[in-house]
Backbone as XML, in Angstrom:
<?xml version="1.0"?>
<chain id="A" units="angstrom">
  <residue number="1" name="UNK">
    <atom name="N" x="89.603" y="97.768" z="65.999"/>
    <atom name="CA" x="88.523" y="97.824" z="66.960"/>
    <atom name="C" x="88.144" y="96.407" z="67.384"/>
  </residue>
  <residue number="2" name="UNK">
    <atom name="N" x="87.610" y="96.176" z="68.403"/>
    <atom name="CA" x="87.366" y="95.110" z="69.024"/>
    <atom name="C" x="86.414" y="94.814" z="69.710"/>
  </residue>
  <residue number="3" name="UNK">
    <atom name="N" x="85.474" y="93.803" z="69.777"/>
    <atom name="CA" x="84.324" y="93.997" z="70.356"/>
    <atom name="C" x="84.080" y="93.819" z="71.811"/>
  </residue>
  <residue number="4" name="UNK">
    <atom name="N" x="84.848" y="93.590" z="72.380"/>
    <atom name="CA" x="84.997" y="94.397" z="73.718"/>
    <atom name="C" x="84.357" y="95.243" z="74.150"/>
  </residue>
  <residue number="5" name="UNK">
    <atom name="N" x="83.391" y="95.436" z="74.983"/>
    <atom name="CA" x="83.058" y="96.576" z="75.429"/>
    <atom name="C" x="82.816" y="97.098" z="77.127"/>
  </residue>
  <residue number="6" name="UNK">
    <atom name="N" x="83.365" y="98.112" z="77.778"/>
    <atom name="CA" x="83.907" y="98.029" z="79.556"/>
    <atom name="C" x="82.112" y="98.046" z="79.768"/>
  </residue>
  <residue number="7" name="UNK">
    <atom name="N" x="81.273" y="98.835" z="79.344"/>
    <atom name="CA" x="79.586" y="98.780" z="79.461"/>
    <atom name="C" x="78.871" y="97.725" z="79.706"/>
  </residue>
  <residue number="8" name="UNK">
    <atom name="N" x="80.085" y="96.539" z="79.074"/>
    <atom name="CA" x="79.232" y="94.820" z="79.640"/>
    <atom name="C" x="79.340" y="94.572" z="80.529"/>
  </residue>
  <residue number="9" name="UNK">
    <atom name="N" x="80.208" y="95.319" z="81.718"/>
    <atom name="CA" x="80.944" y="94.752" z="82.729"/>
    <atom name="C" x="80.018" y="95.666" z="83.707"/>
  </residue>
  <residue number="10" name="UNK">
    <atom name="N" x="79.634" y="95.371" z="84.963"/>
    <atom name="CA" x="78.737" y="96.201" z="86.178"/>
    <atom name="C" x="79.796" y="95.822" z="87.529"/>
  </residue>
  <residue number="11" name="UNK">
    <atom name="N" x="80.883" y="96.776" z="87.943"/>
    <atom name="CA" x="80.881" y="96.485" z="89.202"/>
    <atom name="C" x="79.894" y="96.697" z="90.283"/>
  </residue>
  <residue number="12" name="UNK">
    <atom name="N" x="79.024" y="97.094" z="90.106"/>
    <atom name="CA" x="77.715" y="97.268" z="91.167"/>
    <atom name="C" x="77.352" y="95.932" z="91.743"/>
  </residue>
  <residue number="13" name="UNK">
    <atom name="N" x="77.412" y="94.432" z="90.272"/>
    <atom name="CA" x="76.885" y="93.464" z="90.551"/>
    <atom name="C" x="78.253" y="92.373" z="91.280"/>
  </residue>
  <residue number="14" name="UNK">
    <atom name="N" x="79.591" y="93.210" z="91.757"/>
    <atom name="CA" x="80.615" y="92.215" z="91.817"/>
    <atom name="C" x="80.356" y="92.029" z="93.702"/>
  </residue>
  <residue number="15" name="UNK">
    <atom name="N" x="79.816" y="92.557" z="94.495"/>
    <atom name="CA" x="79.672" y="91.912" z="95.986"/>
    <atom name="C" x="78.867" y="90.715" z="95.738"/>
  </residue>
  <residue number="16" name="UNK">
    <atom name="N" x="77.519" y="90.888" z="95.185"/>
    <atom name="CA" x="76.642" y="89.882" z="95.011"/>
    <atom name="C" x="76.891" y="88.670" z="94.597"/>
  </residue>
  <residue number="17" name="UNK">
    <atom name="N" x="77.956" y="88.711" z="93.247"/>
    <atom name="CA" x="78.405" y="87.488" z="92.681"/>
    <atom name="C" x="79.357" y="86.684" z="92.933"/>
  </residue>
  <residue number="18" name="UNK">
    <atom name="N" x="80.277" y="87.746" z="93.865"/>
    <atom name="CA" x="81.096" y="87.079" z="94.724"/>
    <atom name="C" x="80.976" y="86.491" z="95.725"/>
  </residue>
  <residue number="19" name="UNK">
    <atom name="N" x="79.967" y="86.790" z="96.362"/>
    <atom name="CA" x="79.457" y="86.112" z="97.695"/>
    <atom name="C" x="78.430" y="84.684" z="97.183"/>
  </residue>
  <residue number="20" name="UNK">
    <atom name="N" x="77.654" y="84.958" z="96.037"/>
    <atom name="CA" x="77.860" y="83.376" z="95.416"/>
    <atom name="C" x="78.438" y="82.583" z="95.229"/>
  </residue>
  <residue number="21" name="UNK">
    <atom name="N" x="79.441" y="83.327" z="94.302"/>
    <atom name="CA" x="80.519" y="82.081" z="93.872"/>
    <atom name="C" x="81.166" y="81.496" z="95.163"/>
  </residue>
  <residue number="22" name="UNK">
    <atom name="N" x="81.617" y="82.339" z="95.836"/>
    <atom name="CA" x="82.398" y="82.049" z="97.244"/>
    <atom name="C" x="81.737" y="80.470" z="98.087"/>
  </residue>
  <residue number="23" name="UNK">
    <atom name="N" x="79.731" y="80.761" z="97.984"/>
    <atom name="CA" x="79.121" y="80.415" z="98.902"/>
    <atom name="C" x="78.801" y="78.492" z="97.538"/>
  </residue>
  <residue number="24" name="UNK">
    <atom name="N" x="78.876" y="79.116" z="96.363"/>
    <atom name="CA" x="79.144" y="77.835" z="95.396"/>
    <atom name="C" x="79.990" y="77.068" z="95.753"/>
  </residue>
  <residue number="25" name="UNK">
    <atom name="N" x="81.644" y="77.766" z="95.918"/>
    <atom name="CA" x="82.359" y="76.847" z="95.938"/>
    <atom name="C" x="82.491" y="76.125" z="97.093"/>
  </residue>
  <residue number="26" name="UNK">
    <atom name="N" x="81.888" y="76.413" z="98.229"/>
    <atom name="CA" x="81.909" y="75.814" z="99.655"/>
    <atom name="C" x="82.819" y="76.392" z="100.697"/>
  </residue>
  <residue number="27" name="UNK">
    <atom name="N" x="83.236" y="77.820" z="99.990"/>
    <atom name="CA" x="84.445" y="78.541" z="100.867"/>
    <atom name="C" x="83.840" y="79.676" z="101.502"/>
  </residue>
  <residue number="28" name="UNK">
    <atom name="N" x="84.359" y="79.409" z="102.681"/>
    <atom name="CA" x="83.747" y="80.637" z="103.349"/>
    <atom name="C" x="85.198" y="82.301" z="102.782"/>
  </residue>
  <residue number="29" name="UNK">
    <atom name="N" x="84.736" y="83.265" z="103.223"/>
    <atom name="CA" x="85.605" y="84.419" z="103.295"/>
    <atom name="C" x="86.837" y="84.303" z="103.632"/>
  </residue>
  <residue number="30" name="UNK">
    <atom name="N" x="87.197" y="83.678" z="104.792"/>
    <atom name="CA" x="88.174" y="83.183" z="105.449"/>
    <atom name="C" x="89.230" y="82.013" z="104.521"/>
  </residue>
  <residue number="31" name="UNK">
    <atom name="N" x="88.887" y="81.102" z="104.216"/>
    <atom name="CA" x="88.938" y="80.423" z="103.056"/>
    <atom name="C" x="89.568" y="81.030" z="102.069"/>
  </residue>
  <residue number="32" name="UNK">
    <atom name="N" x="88.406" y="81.486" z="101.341"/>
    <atom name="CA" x="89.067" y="81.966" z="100.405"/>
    <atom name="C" x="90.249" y="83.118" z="100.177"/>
  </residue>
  <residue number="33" name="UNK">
    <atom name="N" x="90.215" y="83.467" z="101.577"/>
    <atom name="CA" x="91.210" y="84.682" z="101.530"/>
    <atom name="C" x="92.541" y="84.256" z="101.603"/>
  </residue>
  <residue number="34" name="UNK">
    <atom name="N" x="92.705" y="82.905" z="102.489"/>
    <atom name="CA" x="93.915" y="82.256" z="102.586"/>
    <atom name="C" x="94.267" y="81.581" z="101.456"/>
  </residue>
  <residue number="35" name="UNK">
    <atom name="N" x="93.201" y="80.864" z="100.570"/>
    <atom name="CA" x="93.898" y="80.579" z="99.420"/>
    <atom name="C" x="94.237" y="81.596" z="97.837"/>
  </residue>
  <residue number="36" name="UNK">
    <atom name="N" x="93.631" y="82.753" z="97.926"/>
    <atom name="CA" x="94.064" y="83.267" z="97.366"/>
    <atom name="C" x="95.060" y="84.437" z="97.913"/>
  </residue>
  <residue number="37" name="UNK">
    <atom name="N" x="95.648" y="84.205" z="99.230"/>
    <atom name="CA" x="96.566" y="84.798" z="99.905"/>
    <atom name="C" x="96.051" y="86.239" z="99.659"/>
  </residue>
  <residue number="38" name="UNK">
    <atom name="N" x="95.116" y="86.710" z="100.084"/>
    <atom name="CA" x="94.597" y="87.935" z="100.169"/>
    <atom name="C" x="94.253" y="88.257" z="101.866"/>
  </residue>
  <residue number="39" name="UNK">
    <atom name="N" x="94.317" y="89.362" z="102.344"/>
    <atom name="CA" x="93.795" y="89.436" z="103.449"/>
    <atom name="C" x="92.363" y="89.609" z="103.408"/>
  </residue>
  <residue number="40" name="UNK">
    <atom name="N" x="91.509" y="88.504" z="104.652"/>
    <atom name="CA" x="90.670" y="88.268" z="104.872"/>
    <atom name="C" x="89.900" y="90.109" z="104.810"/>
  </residue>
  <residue number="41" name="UNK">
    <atom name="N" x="90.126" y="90.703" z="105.381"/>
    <atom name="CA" x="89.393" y="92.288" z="105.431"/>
    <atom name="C" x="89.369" y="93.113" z="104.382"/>
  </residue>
  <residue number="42" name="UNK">
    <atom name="N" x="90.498" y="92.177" z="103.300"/>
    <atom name="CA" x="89.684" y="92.648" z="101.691"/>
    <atom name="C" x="88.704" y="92.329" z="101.528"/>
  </residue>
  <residue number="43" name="UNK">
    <atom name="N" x="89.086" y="90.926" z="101.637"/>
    <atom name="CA" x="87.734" y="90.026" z="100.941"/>
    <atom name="C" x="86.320" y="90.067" z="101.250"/>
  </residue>
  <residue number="44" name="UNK">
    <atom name="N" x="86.517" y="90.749" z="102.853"/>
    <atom name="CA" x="85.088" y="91.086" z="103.399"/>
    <atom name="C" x="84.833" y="92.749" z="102.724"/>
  </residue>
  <residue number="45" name="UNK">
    <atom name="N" x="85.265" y="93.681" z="102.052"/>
    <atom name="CA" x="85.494" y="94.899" z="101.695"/>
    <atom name="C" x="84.901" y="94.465" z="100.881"/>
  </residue>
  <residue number="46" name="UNK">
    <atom name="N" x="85.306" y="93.543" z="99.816"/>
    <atom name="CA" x="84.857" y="93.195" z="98.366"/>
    <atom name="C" x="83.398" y="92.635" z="98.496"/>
  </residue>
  <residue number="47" name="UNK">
    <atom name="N" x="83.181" y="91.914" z="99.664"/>
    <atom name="CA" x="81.755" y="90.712" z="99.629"/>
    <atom name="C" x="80.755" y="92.529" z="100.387"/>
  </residue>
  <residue number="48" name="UNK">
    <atom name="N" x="81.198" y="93.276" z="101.161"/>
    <atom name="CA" x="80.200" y="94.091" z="101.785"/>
    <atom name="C" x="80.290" y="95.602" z="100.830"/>
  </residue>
  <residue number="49" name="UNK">
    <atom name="N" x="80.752" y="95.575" z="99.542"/>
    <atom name="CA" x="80.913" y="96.727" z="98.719"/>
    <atom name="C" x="81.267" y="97.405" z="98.818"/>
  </residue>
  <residue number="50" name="UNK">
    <atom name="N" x="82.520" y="97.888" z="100.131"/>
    <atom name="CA" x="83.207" y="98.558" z="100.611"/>
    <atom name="C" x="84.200" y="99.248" z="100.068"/>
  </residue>
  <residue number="51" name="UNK">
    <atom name="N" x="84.702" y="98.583" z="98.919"/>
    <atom name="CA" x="85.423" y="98.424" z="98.172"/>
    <atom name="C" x="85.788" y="97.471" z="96.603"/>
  </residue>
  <residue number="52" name="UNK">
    <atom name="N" x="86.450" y="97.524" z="95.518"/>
    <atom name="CA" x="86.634" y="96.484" z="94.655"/>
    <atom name="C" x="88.428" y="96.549" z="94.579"/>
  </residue>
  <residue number="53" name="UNK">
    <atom name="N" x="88.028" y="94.883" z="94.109"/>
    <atom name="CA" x="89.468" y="94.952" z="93.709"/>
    <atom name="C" x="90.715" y="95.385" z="92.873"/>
  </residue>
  <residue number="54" name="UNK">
    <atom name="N" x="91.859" y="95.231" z="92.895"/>
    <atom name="CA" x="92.581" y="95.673" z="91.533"/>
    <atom name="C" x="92.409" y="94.538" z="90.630"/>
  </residue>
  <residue number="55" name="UNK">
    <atom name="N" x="93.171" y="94.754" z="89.439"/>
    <atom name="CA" x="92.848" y="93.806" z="88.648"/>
    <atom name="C" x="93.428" y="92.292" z="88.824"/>
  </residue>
  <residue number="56" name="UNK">
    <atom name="N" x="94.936" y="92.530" z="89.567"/>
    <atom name="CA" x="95.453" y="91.356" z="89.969"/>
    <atom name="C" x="94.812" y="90.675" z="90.952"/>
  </residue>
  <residue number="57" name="UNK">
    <atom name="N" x="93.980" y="91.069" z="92.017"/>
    <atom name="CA" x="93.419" y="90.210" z="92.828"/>
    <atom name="C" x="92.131" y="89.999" z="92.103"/>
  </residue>
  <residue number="58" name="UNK">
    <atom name="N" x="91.371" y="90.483" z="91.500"/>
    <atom name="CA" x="90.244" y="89.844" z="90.466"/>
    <atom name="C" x="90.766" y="88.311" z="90.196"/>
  </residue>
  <residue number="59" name="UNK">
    <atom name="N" x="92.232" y="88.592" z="89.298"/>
    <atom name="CA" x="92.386" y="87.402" z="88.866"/>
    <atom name="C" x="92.610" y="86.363" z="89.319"/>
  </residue>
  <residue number="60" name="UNK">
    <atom name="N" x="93.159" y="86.786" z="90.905"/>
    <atom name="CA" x="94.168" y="85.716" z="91.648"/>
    <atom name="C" x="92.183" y="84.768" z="91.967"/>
  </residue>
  <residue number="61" name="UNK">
    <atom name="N" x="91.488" y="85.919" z="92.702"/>
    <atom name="CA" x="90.465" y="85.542" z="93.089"/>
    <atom name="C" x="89.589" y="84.334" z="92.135"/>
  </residue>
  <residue number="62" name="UNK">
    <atom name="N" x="89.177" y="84.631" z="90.589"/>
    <atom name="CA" x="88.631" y="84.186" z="89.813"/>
    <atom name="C" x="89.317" y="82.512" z="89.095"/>
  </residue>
  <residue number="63" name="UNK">
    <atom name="N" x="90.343" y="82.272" z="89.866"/>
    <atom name="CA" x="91.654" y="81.402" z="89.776"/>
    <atom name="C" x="91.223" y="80.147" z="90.901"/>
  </residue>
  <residue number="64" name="UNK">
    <atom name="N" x="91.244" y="80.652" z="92.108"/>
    <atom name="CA" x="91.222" y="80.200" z="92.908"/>
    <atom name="C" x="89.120" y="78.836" z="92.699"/>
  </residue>
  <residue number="65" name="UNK">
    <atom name="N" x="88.434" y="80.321" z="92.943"/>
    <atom name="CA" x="87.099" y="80.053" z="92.816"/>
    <atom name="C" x="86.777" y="79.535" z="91.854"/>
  </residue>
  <residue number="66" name="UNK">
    <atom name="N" x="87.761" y="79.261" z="90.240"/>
    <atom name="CA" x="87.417" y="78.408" z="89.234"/>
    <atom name="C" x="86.821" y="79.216" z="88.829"/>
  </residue>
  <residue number="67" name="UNK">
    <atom name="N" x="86.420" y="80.435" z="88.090"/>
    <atom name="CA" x="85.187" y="81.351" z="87.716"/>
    <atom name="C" x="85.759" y="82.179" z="86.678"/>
  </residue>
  <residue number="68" name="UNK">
    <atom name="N" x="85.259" y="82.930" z="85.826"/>
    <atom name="CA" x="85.478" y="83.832" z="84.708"/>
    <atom name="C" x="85.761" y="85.253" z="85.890"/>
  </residue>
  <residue number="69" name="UNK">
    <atom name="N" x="86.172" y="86.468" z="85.186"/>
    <atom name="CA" x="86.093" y="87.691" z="85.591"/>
    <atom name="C" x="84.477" y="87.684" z="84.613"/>
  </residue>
  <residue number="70" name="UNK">
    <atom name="N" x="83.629" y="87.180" z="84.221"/>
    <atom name="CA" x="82.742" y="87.845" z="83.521"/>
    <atom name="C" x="81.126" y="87.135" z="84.862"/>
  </residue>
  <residue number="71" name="UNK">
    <atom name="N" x="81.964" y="86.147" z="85.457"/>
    <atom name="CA" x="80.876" y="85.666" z="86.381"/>
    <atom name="C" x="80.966" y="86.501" z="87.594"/>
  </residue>
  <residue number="72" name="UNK">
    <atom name="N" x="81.422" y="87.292" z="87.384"/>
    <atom name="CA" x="81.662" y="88.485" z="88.970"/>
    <atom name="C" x="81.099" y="89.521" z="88.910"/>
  </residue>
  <residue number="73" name="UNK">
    <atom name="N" x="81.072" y="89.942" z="87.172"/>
    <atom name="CA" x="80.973" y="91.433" z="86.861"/>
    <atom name="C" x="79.835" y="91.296" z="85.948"/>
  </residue>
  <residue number="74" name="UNK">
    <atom name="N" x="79.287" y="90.459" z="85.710"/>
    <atom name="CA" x="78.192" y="90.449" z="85.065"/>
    <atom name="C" x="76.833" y="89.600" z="85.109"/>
  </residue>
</chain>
């Protein structure tokens, strides 16, 4: 067992924190979509709650922006 738990994690709070971090790092949507080679109309999906990501673009995303997956989701 492991103390891990998915209950720590809120995607409810991942538009909000993403549109911080985004607006932290000085990147706009656009920006960041090109450097994490994502299309821009995800990234606006993800910032307007339209949608979340899979897990690979979490990471590509959280890479790019310098950030934890725990500063997105929690």
């Amino acid at each position: 067992m492991t103390d891990f738990e998915f209950s720590e994690y809120r995607i409810d709070l991942f538009p909000k924190n993403l549109k911080k971090a985004i607006k932290a790092k000085g990147y706009t949507q656009t920006r960041l979509a090109k450097k994490a080679k994502i299309p821009f109309e995800t990234i606006s999906a993800w910032v307007t709650g339209r949608s979340i990501p899979r897990i690979d673009s979490l990471v590509m995303v959280c890479n790019v922006l310098e950030i934890s997956i725990d500063d997105l989701l929690r």
